[in-house]
N, C-alpha and C positions, 0 to 999 in steps of 0.2 A: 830350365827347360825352354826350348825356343816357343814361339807364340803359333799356335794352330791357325793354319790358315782361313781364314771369313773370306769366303769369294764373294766378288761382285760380277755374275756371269753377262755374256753380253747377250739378251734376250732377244727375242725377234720382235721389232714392232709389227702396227697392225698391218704398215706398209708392205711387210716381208723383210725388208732390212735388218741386220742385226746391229745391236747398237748398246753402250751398256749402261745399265740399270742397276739404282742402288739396291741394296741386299734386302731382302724382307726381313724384316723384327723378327720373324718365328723362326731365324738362322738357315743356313743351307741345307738343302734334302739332297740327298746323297742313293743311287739307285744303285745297288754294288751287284745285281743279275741281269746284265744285257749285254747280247752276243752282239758278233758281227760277225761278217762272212769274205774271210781273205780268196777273191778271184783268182790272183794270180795262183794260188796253189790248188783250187778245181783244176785249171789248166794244165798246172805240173801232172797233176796227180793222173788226169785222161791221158797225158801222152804217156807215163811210165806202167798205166793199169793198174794202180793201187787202188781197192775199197775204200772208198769213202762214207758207205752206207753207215747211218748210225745203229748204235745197238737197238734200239729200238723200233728199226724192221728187219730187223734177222728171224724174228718167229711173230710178223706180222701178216696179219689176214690181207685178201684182195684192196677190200672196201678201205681198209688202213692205210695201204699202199697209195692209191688213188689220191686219198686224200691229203697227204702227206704233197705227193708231186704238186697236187692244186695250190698248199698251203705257199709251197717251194716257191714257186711264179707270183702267190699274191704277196709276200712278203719283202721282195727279192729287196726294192728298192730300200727298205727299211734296214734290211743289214749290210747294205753298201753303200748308198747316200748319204751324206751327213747333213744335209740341207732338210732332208724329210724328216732324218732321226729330232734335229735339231726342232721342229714345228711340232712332234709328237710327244717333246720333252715340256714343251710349254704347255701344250694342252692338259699332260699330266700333274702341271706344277713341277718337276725336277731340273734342279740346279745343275748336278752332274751325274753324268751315268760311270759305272765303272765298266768296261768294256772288257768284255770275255773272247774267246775261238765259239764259233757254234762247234760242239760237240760233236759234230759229223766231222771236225778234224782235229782229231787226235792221231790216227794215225800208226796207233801204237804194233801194229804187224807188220810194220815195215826195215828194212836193217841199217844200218849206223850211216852209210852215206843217205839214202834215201828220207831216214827219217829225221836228219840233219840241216837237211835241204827243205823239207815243209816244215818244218817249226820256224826256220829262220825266216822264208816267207809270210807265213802266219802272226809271227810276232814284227816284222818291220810294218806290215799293214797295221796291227794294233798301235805301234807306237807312232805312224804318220798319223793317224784319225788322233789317238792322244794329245798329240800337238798341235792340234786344228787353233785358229787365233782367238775363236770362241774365247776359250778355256773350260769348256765345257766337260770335257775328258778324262779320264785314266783310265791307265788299261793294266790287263794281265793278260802275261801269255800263255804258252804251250812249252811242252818238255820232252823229248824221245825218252819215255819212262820203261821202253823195253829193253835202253841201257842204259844202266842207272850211271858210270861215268859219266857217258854224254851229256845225261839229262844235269849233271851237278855242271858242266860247262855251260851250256844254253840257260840254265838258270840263271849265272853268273852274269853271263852276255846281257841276258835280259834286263835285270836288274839296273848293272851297275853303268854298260852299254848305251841302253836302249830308253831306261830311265822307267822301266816298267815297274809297278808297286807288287808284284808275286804273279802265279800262274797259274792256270786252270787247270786241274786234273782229274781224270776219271777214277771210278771205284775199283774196275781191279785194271791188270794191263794185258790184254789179250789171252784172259783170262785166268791168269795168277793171281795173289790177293794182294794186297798195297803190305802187308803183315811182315811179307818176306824181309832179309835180313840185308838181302841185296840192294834193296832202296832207303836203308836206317842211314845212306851218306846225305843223297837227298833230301831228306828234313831233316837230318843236321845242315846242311847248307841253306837252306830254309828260315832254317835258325837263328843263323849267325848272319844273314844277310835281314831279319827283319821282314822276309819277304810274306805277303799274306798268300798261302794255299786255300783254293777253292776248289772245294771238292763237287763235282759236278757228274750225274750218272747219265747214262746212256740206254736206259734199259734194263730190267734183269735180265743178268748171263745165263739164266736156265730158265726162260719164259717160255718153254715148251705149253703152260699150261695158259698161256697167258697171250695169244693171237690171237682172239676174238676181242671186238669189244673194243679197241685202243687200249686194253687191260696190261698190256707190257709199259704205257706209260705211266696209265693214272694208277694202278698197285705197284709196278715194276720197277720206276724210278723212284719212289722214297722207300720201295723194299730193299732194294741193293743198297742207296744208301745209307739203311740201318745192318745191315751185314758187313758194309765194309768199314765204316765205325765203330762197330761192335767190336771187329777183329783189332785193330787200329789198339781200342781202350783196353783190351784182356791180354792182350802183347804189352802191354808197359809203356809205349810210346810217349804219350802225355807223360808220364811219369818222369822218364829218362829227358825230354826234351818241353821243361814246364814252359818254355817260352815261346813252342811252337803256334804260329797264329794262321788256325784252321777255320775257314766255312762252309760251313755245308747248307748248299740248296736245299729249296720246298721243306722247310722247316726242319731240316734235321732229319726226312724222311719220318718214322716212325718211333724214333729213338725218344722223343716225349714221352711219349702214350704209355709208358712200362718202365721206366727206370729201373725202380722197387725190383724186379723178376731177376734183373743184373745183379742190383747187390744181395741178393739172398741167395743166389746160388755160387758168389762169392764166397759168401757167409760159410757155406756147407759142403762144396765140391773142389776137390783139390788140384783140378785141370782148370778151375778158373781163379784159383789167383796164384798160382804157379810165377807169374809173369807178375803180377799187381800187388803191390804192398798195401795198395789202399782201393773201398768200393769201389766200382766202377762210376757209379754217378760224379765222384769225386774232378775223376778225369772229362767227364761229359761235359764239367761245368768249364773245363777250361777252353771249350769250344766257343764257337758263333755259328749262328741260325740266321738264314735271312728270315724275313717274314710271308712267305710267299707258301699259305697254306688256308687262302680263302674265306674261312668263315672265322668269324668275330669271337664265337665262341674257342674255336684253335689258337687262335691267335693270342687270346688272353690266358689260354692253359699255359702256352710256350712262355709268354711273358711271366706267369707263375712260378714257371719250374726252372728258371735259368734267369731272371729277371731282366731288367731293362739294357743293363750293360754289355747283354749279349747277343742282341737284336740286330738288325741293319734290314733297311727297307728296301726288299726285293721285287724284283714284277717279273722277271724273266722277257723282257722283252727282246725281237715282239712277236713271239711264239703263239699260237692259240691258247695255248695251257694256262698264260700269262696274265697276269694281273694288272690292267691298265687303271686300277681305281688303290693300288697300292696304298698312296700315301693317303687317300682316305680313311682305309680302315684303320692304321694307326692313328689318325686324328680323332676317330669314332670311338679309341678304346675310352672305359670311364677309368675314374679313379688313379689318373696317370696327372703325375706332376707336370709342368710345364718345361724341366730341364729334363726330364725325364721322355718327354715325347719328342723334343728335340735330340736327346742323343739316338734314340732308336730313327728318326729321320734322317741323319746325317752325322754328326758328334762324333759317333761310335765309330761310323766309319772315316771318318774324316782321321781321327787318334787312330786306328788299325793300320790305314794306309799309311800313316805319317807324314799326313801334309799339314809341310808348314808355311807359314807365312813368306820367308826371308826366299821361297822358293820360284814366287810368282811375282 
């Protein structure tokens, strides 16, 4: 097996200059939840009239609204700069960010040229910032998942192309469920290319109850999802494709907290394992969580029920919702080995993406 790569990234001195620095003993921290925000395809998208609102103000209050635009302006430079992203990674202590689409582009209601045409800008933007001289970088793109042909080309592109390590995708696709039988080529291509799928939500899709509050993000985004991995695990997916290398944001959503409730009604109801030869927790385990679910005590539940191996330390930057003290709390868990808090820092991610040495 080739040798996993140990970056030595080029850090910023005090001067501002970047310049590089040997590796810290306690190995590289790997940040695999931060967006960035492709301009060019705002632009495309204002001149063609395509939505780009995310799912998460479609059944948003005023007060949400507002705050949202505010966040929109104080943020800007952090998801287009790499000079800022680069000073807020030191401050965090992170080696490397894995670079996502902000969620607001996906896209997915748009038809086969259009939606062809913003993925491709989306993903060359991800993959120029990836190849910044830092080395700081990698990235994952976007996919037209409302055609599952296209998306298995652009996948392709991306990858083998573009050099991108897998791509970001939402819970369902304008409002179908990922279940459908139309997108099982998709993760099979997924599959067979190694690529990592990040599963990344936008909201719940039926947040009619859920405008007030910011309550469509802080319930509505790890409620969806746990519905769209639910559906995902009682579909056989894991099963049929054991190699497929999924994660899912803000801990997995809800899917910790209840395991147990899945395999028992496995156990005794014939619509749920119709599809699944085995529990459902079985397939859950063959998942990845990042860590981005706040408190100490969540944190070590997840660590609990899916153990170290299935970790990767998330912050969602640089979002409000986002956890700028990330790699702290993983240093804070007790009773954690010291190979053990480095694969959940970085390790883990570093072997999912498949970077190797002979690559840099």
């Amino acid at each position: 097996m080739a040798e996993l790569f140990k970056c030595t990234p080029a850090l910023r001195s005090e001067s501002g200059t970047s310049g590089s620095t040997p590796l810290r003993s306690d190995g590289t921290v790997v940040d695999i939840h931060c967006h960035v925000l492709c301009q060019q395809t705002e632009q495309l998208v204002q001149q063609l009239g395509v939505s780009g609102e995310a799912g998460t103000m479609r059944f948003a209050s005023e007060a949400s609204r507002q705050a949202a635009q505010a966040q929109r302006q104080a943020i800007h430079s952090q998801l287009t700069n790499v000079e800022t992203r680069l000073a807020d990674m030191d401050r965090a202590g992170i080696d490397l960010q894995v670079l996502s689409p902000a969620p607001n582009q996906y896209y997915y209601g748009t038809d086969p040229d259009v939606g062809r045409q913003l993925a491709a800008r989306v993903n060359q933007t991800v993959a120029e910032m990836s190849q910044h001289p830092s080395g700081r970088f990698l990235g994952l793109g976007t996919v037209p998942l409302q055609h599952p042909k296209l998306a298995v080309e652009v996948l392709r592109h991306a990858v083998k192309e573009l050099g991108l390590r897998g791509v970001e995708i939402g819970t369902h696709v304008a409002g179908k469920d990922l279940d459908t039988l139309a997108l099982e080529a998709f993760f099979a291509e997924a599959q067979s290319l190694g690529a990592l799928v990040f599963l990344h939500p936008a909201g719940f899709s039926e947040g009619q109850r859920l405008g007030q509050y910011f309550l469509n993000n802080i319930i509505g985004n790890p409620l969806e999802s746990t519905v769209a991995v639910s559906r995902l695990v009682f579909s056989g997916l894991f099963e049929r494709m054991p190699d497929l290398k999924m994660c899912v944001a803000h801990g997995g959503g809800y899917l910790a907290a209840y395991p147990g409730r899945m395999d028992h009604a496995w156990k005794v109801r014939h619509e749920c394992h119709a599809c699944l030869k085995h529990p459902p927790s079985q397939s859950l385990k063959k998942l990845y969580f990042d860590t981005l679910v706040y408190s100490p005590n969540q944190l070590a539940h997840l660590l609990q029920e899916y153990g170290p191996e299935r970790l990767l330390l998330g912050s969602d930057y640089p979002y409000d919702m986002g956890d700028p003290a990330a790699r702290m709390h993983i240093e804070a868990l007790p009773n954690l080995t010291v190979s053990d808090r480095q694969a959940i820092l970085g390790g883990n991610a570093l072997r999912l993406l498949e970077v190797f040495k002979n690559e840099f």
